[in-house]
C-alpha positions in Angstrom: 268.3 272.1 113.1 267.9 275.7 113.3 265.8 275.2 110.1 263.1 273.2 111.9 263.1 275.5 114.9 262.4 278.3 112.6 259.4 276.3 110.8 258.4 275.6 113.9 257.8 278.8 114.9 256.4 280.1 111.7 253.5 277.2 112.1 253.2 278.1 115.2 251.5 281.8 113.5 250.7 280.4 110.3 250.1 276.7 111.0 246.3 277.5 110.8 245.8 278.1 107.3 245.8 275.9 104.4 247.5 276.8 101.1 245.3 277.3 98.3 247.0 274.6 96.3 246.8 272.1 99.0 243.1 272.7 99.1 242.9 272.2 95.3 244.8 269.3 95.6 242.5 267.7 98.2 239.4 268.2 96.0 241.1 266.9 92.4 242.4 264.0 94.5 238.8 262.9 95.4 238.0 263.9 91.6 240.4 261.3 90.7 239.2 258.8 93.0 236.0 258.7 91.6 237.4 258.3 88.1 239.6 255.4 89.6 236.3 253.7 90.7 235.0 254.5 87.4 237.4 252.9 85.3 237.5 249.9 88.6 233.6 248.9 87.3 234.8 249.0 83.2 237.1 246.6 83.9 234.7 244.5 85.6 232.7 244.8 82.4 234.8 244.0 80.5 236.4 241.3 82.3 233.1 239.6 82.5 232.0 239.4 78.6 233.1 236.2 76.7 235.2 237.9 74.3 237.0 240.7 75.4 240.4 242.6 74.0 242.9 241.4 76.3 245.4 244.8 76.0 242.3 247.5 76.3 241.8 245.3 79.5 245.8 245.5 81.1 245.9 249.3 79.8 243.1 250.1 81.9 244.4 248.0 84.8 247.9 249.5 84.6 245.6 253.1 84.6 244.4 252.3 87.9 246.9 251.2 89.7 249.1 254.0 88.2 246.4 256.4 89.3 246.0 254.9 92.8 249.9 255.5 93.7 249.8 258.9 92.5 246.6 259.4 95.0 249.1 258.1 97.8 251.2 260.3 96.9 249.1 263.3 96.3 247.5 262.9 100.1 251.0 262.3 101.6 251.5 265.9 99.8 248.2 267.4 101.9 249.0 265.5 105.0 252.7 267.5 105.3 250.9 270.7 103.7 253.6 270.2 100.5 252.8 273.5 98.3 255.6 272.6 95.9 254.3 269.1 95.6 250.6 270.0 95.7 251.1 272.3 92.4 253.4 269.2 91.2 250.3 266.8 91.7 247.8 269.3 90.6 249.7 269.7 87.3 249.8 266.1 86.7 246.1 265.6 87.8 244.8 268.5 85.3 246.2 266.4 82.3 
């Protein structure tokens, strides 16, 4: 209780500014979307020629979905202003 009332108040001075990891994290999260929508059209390709690796094509759909929860996550990270799990996500999304 007294914890929120004290980050409260500190927002209340402070609220304005963004950390510098939370920025970073905003602009590798829309990085990473366009690589989902990237790898989105290969599997199209792939999907639509006659013969076609099946496993190349599950890897890459497990890659996206994958991907697109640790976007949710990553902007559920921004939307609270997270710094510990902004450099978390920003870690992951450098690999």
């Amino acid at each position: 209780m007294i914890g929120k009332i004290i980050g409260f108040i500190t927002n209340l001075f402070f609220g304005g500014k963004k950390k510098e990891e939370v920025k970073k994290l905003d602009k590798a999260i829309k990085v990473k979307n366009e690589e989902v929508k990237d790898l989105e059209k290969k599997v199209e390709v792939l999907e639509s020629k006659k013969r076609v690796n099946k496993k190349e094509v599950a890897t890459l759909k497990r890659k996206v979905t994958n991907t697109k929860k640790q976007i949710l996550k990553a902007e559920e990270a921004v939307k609270t202003d997270d710094v510990d799990e902004a450099v978390k996500f920003l870690k992951k999304f450098s690999k």
